[in-house]
C-alpha positions, 0 to 999 in steps of 0.5 A: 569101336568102328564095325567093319564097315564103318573102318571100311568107310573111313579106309575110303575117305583116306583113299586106302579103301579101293585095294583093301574093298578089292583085297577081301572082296567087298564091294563097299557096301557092307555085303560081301562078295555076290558069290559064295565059294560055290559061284553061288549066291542064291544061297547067300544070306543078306547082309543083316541077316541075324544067324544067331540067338538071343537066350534067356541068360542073354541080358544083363540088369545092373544092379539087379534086385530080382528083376528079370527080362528076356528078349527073344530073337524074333523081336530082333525083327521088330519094325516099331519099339518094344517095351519089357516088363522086368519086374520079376521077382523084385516088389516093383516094376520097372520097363526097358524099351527097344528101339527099332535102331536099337534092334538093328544094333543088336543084330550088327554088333550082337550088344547094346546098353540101354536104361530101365525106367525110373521107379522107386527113385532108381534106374538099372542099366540094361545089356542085351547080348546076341551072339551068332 
């Protein structure tokens, strides 16, 4: 599924985008009009700004057997990967790294899906999920 500027985008390439971009106020970048309804924009949050949160209950295991993860929104920052433990209660390890692309992705479009490492001969699948 394309986000809204990817769809954007491709409406320019079809030469559609000039009067959609000028009808909701965009100026193709992705950022929204320079003024917010007050003429202001000082007060504007940037583009890939992250306004929402990543809870406890945020992330999904795969076929889960007590392992646990947590992904705290300011690791959403992250400028280098991050690994996470996810053992939990299960009688054995397992790591899910995020990359920093994964981290941006997850600020855009609030979801990834990514994979455990393979221990004790299985992997879980892994979805974070942010919401704003």
């Amino acid at each position: 599924m394309l986000n809204r500027q990817e769809f954007l985008r491709s409406l320019w390439m079809t030469g559609l985008g000039a009067a959609v971009l000028a009808a909701c106020g965009d100026d193709g970048t992705g950022d929204p009009s320079p003024a917010d309804a007050s003429g202001s924009a000082a007060d504007a949050a940037p583009a890939d700004a992250f306004t929402g949160t990543c809870a406890t209950n945020s992330v999904t295991i795969g076929t889960n057997h007590g392992h646990e993860m947590t992904v705290e929104p300011a690791d959403l920052e992250s400028t280098s990967p991050k690994m996470y433990a996810i053992q939990g209660g299960a009688d054995h390890p397992h790591g899910v790294t995020i990359t920093v692309a994964q981290f941006a992705e997850l600020k855009q479009s609030g979801s990834i899906m990514t994979t455990s490492t393979n221990v004790s001969g299985h992997t879980h699948s892994i979805r974070v999920r942010c919401t704003a």
